[in-house]
N, C-alpha and C positions, 0 to 999 in steps of 0.2 A: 649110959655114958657113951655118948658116940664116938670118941675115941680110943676106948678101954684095950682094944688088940694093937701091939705095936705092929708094925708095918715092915714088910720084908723084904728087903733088896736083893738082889740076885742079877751079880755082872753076867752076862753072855761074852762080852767083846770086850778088850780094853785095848787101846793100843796107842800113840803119841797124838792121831789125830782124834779119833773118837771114842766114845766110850758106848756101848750100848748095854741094858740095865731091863728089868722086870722089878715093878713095885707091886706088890702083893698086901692083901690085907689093911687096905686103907680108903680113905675116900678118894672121889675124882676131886673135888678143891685142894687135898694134898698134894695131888700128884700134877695139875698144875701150879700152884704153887711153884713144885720143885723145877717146872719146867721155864716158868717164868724167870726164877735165877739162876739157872742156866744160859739164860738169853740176856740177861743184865751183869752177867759176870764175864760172858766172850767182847774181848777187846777188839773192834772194830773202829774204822773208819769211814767218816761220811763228807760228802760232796756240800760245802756249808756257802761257798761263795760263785758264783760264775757270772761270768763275765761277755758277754758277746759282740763279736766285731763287726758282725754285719747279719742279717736275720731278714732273708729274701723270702722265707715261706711263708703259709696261712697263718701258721700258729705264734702265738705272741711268745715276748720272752720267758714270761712270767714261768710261763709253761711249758717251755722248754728247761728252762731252768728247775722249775720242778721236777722234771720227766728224769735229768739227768739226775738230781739228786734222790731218784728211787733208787738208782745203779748201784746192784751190791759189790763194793770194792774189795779183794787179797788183799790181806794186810801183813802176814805171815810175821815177820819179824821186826818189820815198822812200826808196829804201834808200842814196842817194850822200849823201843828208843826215843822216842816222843815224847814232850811233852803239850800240854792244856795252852790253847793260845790264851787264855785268862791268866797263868802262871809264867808264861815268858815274859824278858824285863826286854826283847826289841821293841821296835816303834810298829812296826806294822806287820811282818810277813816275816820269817825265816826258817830256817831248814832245823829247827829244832822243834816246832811247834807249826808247818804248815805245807803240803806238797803241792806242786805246781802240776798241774796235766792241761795237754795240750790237745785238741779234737780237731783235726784239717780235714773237711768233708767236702 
């Protein structure tokens, strides 16, 4: 039985922003596993729409608008106030469900 030993945790570090941890006694698919929900349980925010006013360089928009939406954004206390633009009852855009950022280059 390949999973027959339980698996051992052991915090090093805990504190409000991180938590740092030793998993013992287990497989590597465990241990990512746990790290994969880790990563699907931190509340983030992403770059979903952009919009550009004028685009004089090589690169197309397409791809600039990609490039920005690799940009990892601070979310710190924004995203517990938020909600899902699928769940908002506005018509298009508002400060419950959307931030506005401005880029003058």
């Amino acid at each position: 039985m390949p999973y027959a030993n339980q698996p051992q945790v052991h915090l090093t570090e805990l504190s409000d922003e991180n938590v740092k941890f030793v998993i013992e006694d287990t497989d590597l698919s465990m241990a990512n596993a746990v790290r994969r929900i880790f990563i699907a349980e931190v509340p983030t925010l992403a770059i979903d729409w952009v919009q550009l006013e004028a685009n004089s360089s090589v690169l197309h928009d397409e791809f600039i608008a990609h490039r920005v939406g690799l940009i990892p954004l601070t979310s710190d206390e924004i995203v517990d106030r938020m909600q899902y633009s699928r769940d908002c009852t506005c018509a298009e855009f508002c400060a419950d469900c959307a931030i506005e950022l401005t880029l003058d280059v």
